[in-house]
N, C-alpha and C positions, 0 to 999 in steps of 0.2 A: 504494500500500500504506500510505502516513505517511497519507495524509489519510482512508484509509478507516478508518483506528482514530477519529476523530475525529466525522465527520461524523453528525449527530441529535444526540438530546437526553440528558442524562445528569444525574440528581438527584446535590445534593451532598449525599451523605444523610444523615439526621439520629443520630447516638448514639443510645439507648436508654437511660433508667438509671431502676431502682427503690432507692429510699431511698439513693442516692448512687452505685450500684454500676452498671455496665454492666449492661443487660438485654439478655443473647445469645437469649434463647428468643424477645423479641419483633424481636430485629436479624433472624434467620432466619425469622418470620414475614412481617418486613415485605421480603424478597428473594421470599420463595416467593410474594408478590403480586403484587411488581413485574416477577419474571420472564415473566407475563403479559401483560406491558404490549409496549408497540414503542419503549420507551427503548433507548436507541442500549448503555448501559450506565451503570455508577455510579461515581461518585468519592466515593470514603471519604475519611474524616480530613482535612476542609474545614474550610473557618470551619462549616456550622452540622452537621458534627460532630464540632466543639469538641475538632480533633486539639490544642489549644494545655492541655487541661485532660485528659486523660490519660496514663496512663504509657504508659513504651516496653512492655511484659508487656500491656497489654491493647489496643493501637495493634495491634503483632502477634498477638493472638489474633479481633480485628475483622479484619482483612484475612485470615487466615486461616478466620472463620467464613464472609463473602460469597463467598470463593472457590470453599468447598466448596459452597455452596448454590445459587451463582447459575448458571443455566442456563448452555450452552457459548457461544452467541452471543452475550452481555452480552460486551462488555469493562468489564476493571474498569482503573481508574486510582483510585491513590492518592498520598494527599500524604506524603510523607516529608522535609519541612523541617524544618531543626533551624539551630540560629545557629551552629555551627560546621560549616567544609565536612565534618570528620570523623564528626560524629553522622551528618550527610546522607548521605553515602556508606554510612554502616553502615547506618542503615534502608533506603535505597534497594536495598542488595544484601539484604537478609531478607526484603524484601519480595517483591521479584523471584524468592528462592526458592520463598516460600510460591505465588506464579503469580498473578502481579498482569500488566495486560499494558503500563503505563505506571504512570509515577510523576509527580507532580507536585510542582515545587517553590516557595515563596512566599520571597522575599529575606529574610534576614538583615537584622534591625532594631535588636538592644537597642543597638547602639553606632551610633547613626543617622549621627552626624557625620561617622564613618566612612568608611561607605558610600558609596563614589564609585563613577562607572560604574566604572572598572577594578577594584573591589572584586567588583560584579555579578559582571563579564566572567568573570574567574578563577574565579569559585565555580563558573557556571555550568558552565562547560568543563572543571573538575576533576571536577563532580560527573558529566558527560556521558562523559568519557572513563571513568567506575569504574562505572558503571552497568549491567550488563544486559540492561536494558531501556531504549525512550524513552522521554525527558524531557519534561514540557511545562512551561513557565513557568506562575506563579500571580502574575498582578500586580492586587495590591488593596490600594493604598496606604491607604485607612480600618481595614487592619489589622496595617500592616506600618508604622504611623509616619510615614505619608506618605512612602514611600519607592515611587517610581515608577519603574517599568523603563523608562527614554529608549529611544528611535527609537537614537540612538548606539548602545546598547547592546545590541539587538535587530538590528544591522546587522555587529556584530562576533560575532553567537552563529547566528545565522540557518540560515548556511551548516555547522554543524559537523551529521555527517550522523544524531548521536545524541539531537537538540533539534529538532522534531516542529513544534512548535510554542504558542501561550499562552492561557490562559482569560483574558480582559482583564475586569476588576470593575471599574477605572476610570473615570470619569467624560469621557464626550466625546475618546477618544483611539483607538477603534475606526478612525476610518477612516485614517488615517496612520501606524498598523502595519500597515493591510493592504496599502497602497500601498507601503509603503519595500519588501513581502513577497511581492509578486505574482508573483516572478519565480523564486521559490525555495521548495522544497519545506519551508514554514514556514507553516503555517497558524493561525488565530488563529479562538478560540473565546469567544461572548458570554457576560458571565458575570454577566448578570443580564435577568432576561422583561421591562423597562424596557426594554434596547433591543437585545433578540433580533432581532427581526423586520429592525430599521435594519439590525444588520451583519451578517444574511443577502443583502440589498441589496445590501450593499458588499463582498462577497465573504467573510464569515464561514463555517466550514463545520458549524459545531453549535454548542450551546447547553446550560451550566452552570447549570441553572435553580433556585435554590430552592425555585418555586414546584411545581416534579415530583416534592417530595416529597408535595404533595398534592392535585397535580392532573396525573397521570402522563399522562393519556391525552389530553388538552386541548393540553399544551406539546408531544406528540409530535404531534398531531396538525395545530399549526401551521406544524413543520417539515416534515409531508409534504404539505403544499399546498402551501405556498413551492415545496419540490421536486420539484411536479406541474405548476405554471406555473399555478394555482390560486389568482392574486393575489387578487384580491375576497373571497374567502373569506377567505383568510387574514388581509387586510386588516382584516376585521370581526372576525375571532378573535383576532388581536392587539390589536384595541381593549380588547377587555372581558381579557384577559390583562393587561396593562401596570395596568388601573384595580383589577384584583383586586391585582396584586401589589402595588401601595401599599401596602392593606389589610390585606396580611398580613405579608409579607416589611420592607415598607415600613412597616409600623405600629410594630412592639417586638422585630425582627431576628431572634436564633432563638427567644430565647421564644415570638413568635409564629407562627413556623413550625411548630414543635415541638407548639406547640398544636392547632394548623390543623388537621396531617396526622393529631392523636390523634380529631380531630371528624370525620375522614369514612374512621375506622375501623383507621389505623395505630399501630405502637407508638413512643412516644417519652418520653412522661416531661418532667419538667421539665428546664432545663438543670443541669448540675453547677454549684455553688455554687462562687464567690460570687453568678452571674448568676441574677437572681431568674428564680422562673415570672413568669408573668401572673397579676394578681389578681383577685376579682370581677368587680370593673369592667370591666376589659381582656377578659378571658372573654365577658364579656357582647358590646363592642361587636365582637369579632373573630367569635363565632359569630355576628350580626347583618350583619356585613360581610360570610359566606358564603352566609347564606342569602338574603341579595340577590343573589348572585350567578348566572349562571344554568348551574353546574357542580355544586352542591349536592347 
């Protein structure tokens, strides 16, 4: 049941905003598209949608807007991180009213020095026990200070039976959480199309893609080859996956994404300032980058 919440692919999906403001008419358009799709479901209030630059008032009227809208079989998971265990626990429980069916949480930073494992440990487990709903870890230390959820720490939270399991953005540490985790109902989810496919291999059970914001059908469809025993295929579709996401994801992060998914028909909008759009230039080589591509 924990790992079926998990398993496929799930865009971390982009904010919407005209002239500074949240854009709910294209948030709902861009569900009523994706409920189409065979994404496993969505995670709101991500790095690229930029839960770190809106308020608590429109954090909960977005997770209330994908919930009304998104078909019954999406699961939604949202992030409800906040630096103190108390914010966390109060978005984690409004969230979970409005009927979210996971939450995700990304570690506690501004006081980096702080933050020892036994810092993790407690928040995790306080915010696991006031929760709801299940929890999944968010660990992507290029946005949280460099602050990395240790194997330590992942071995003292694992076992608590309200912690599901983690979306890893990390760099090269996929396969030794999967190993410390193989034995326990803790599953760990790729959390970027660089190296989805690897920790499918290594016992991954889904995929946090940015790139499903604009290319839904492509990233889901590399997960169900994988789990058709459809290597060769797959094989080849993760090549030109990993080479696109450079391009996009990998070129100017959500600017670029945000872009991406406006060129092949989604609503997005620039990011919320102070995070520039893309300019001319950047427009040009990133629509030039998809139309080589062969998803286009």
């Amino acid at each position: 049941m924990k790992k079926d919440l998990l398993t496929g692919v799930f865009p971390p999906m982009v904010t919407p905003f005209i002239d500074e403001e949240v854009d709910y008419k294209g948030l709902i358009s861009n569900i009523k598209k994706l409920n189409k799709s065979e994404l496993k479901g969505y995670f709101i209030l991500g790095t690229n949608g930029e839960f770190k630059s809106l308020t608590t008032d429109e954090k909960l009227k977005i997770i209330q807007t994908v919930v009304d809208e998104s078909s019954d079989e999406k699961v939604i998971m949202a992030g409800t991180a906040a630096e103190s265990t108390k914010e966390t626990i109060d978005t984690t429980i409004e969230a979970a009213k409005l009927g979210v069916d996971l939450v995700s949480i990304l570690m506690p930073h501004f006081f980096r020095k702080y933050i020892t494992n036994q810092v993790m440990i407690d928040y995790i487990i306080d915010v696991a026990n006031a929760s709801p709903v299940p929890i999944v870890l968010y660990n992507n230390p290029s946005v949280a200070a460099d602050i990395l959820i240790t194997t330590d720490v992942i071995k003292e939270v694992a076992d608590h039976p309200n912690v599901i399991g983690m979306k890893d953005s990390s760099k090269g540490n996929y396969k030794k959480y999967i190993e410390i985790t193989q034995d326990k109902e803790f599953f760990i989810v790729a959390g970027s199309a660089s190296f989805f496919y690897e920790s499918l291999q290594a016992g991954a059970v889904g995929g946090v893609l940015s790139l499903a914001n604009v290319f839904p059908k492509e990233c889901s469809q590399l997960y169900n080859l994988f789990n058709n025993n459809e290597f060769d295929e797959a094989f080849e579709l993760n090549k030109k996956l990993v080479e696109l996401n450079k391009k996009v994801s990998g070129f100017k992060g959500v600017a670029a994404v945000k872009k991406a998914a406006e060129l092949v028909g989604f609503s997005a909008g620039p990011p919320r300032l102070p995070i520039k759009k893309l300019n001319v230039q950047e427009t040009k080589i990133l629509k030039n980058n998809l139309l080589t591509s062969d998803f286009y």
